[in-house]
N, C-alpha and C positions, 0 to 999 in steps of 0.2 A: 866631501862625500855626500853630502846633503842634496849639494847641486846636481852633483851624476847623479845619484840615487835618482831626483827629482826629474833630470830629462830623460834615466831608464826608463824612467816609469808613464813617463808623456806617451810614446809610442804607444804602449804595451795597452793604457786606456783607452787610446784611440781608436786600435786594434777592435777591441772587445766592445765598445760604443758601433761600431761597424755591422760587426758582430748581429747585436741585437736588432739593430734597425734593417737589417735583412732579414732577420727571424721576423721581425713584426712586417715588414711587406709583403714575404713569403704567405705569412698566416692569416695576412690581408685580402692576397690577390686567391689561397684557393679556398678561403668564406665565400671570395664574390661568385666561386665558381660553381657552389653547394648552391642546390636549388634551397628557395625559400620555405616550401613543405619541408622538407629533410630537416633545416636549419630550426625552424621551430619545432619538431621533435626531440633532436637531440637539444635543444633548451630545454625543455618541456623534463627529459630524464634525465640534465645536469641539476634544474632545480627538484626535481624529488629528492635525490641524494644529499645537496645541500639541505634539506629541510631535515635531515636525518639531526641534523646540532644543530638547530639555527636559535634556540634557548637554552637555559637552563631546565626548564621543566620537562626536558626532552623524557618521554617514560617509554616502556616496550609498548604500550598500545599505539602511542605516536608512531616508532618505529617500525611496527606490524602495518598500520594505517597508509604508510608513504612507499613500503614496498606492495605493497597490495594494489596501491593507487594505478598503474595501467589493466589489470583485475578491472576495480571497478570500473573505472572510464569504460573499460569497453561493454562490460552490461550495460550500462546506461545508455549508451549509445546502442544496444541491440534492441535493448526495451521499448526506446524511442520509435525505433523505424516500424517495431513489428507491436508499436500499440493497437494500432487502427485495427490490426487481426485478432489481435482476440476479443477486440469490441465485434469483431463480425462472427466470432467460433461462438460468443458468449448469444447474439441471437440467432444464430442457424442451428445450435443445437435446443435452445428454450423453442424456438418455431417448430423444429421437426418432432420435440417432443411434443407439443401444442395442436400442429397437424393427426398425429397418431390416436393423439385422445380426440378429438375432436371427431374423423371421418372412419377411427378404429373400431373406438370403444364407445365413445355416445349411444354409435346406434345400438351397443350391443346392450348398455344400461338400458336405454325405452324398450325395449321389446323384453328384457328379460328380470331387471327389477320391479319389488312393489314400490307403491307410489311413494311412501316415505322414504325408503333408500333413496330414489331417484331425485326428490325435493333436494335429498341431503347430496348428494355427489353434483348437483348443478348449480347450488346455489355456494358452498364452499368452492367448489373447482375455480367458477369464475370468481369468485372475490378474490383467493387465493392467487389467480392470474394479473389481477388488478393491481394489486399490491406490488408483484413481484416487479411490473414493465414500469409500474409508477417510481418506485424508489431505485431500479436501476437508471430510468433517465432523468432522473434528479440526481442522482449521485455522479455520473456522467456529467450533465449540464452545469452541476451549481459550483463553481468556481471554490476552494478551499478557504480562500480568505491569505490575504497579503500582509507583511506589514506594511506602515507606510514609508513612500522612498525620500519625502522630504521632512526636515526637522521638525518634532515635534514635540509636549509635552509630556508625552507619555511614556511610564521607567521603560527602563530596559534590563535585562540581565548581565549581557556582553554585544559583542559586535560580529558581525558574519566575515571572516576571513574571505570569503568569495565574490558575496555582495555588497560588501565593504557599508551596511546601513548596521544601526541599531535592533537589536533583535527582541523583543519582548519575550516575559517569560513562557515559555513551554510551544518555543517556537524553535524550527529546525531548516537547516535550507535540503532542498532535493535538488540532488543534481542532474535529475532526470530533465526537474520541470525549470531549471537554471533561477530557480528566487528561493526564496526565505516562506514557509506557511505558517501560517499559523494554526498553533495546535494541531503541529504533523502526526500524525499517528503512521504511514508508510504512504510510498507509492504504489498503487494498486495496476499491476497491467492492461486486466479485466476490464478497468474502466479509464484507462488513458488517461485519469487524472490523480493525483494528490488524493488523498482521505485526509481532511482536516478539520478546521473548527465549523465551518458552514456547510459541510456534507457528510462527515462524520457517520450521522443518526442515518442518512440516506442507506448509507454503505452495509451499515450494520443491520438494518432492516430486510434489505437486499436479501442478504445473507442466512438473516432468521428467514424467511417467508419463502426462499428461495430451499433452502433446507427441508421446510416442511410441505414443500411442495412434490419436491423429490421423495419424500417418505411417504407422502398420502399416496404418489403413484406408484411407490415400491412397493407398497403396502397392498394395496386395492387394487395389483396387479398380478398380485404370487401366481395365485390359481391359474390365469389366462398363461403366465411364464409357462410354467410346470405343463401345462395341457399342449402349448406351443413347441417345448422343447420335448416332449414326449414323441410327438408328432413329428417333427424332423429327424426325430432319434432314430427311428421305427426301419428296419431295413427293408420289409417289404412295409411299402407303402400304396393306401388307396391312391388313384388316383385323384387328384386333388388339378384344381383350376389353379389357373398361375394368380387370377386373385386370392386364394386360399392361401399359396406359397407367401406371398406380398405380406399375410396379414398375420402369417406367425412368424415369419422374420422383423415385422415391424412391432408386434409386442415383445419378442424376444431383445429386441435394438431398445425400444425404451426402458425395460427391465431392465439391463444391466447397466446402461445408464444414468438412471434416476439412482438404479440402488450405490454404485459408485460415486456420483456426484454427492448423495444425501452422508455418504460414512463421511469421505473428505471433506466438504463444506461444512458440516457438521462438528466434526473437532475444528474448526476454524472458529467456528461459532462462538461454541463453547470458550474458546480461548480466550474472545474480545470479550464476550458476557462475564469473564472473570477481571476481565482490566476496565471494566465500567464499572464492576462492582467494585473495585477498589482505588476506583479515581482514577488511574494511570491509561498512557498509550503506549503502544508499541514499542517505541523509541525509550519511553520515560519507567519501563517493566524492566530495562535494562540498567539504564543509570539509576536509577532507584534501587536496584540490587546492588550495584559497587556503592553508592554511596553506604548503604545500610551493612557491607562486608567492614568499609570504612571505619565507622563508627562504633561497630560491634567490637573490635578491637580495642578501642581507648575503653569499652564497658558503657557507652551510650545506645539507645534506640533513635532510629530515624522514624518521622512521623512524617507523611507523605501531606505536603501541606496542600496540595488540589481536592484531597477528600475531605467529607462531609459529611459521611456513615454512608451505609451500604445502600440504602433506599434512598436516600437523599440524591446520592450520585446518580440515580437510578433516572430519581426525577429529573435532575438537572440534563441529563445527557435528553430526555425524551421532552423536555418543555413542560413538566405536569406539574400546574398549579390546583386544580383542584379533582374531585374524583373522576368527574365527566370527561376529564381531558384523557384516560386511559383509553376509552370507547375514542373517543374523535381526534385525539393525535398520536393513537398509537396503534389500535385495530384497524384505523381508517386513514384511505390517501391524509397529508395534512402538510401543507409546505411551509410550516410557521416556523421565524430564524429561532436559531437555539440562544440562550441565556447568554448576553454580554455583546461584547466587541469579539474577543479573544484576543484583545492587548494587556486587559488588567482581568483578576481573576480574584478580586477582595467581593464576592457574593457575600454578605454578613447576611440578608434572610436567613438565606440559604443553609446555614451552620443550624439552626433549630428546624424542627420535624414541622416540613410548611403545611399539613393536614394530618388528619387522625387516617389512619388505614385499618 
């Protein structure tokens, strides 16, 4: 019985051996037939799904993160192509508000303010301007800060799944700018590059100076709005020159522009001015909140070990070692690197108050 059994079953193996090795040629021949774009795709959303188990540490954020994943890839990729444009919206509309005060309102200040008003509105306007095109093309130009791609001495936290190097602490990769920065705080559109350890202060200046630029002209423009907008309002209307028309439509255009740029950039401001004052970046306002849910639980506090106390940070984020440096790296252009490498982040001065205030 054994024997039958044993040559029933010869065939029947054979059979099913046959079988499979037409399945796999079949499966062979129409891979070869999928274009290669196609074929990395669909690898591309075979492995997202496997990434769903691929540990035990799998959590719902994992799970959120890996269905999300063609989401993000395609911001990233839309970011990318359409950086160059908003470096270009970012100066055609500082130029057009720039031109308006200049060939608008200038003249309208010399002929109609007294001489102290006028000191004051030429001599802040332009610094205020100096400030603004200095730290946007520094913040633009000055590189985030890398870690480095070959073996080195210096810790690390973990390893970058993407860029497969060593990642130091309070570092992040962007998949916009395809590497690891350090001391990511995000990618910024506006400026086509990273905001990180080496541009940071750039960014955030920008921002300030950029805000209060908008407000001094939102500000020191009501009256010309209000008169501009009365004047187009008006059904019958004087007759008015098409330069007339030109220059209440263009204090009208910079009025609500400055005043809308100044609320939004402004809560933005505000925002980072609250994550310098308490150590953190963008990235790390986040993780720093789960870990601190974390721990709240078991009946522990998280102490955020990047901070220093709130003026401390203050200094550290602007480079200020003694009082003079408020006036010359911080009221004034100053392209001096900020505190460290941004691979290690053990500042011991830095923990005690480095001047009396």
């Amino acid at each position: 019985m054994k024997s039958k059994g044993g040559l029933n079953m010869h065939p029947c193996s054979s059979v099913l051996h046959l079988l499979l090795r037409c399945m796999r040629g079949c499966c062979r021949h129409t891979r070869s037939r999928v274009p290669r774009r196609l074929r990395r795709h669909v690898s591309y959303i075979r492995l997202i799904f496997k990434s769903l188990y691929f540990n035990s540490l799998t959590n719902s954020d994992v799970v959120t993160d890996s269905i999300l994943e063609p989401v993000f890839w395609m911001v990233e990729v839309v970011t990318r192509w359409f950086g160059m444009v908003f470096v270009f919206l970012v100066v055609a509309l500082t130029s057009s508000v720039v031109f308006i005060a200049y060939f608008c309102l200038l003249p309208l200040v010399l002929h109609t303010y007294s001489p102290g008003w006028m000191i004051w509105h030429i001599c802040y306007g332009h610094w205020n301007l100096v400030m603004i095109v200095f730290h946007y093309y520094k913040a633009t130009k000055t590189p985030p800060g890398y870690p480095p791609k070959m073996k080195t001495d210096v810790p690390f936290v973990s390893v970058c799944k993407k860029c497969i190097i060593p990642k130091p602490a309070r570092s992040h990769h962007c998949g916009i700018c395809k590497t690891c920065i350090l001391k990511m705080d995000h990618h910024c559109p506006w400026l086509n590059n990273c905001v990180g350890h080496f541009n940071h202060r750039y960014f955030f200046s920008f921002c300030l100076f950029l805000t209060l630029g908008c407000m001094y002209c939102s500000v020191s423009g009501r009256h010309l709005f209000i008169d501009a907008y009365n004047t187009i309002d008006e059904v019958s209307q004087p007759p008015y020159t098409y330069k007339d028309r030109m220059f209440h439509k263009s204090v009208i255009y910079m009025w609500v522009l400055t005043s809308t740029v100044s609320v939004a950039l402004g809560a933005l401001t505000l925002w980072h001015a609250l994550l310098i004052t308490r150590g953190e970046t963008s990235i790390e306002r986040h993780i720093n909140g789960k870990e601190a849910k974390r721990l709240a639980k078991r009946g522990r506090v998280y102490r955020n070990p990047f901070s220093y106390g709130k003026l401390n940070n203050w200094k550290v984020f602007f480079g200020v070692e003694k009082r003079s440096h408020w006036l010359t790296r911080v009221l004034l252009p100053s392209g001096h690197a900020p505190y460290g490498d941004g691979l290690t982040w053990d500042i011991y001065p830095l923990k005690k108050d480095m001047m009396p205030v």
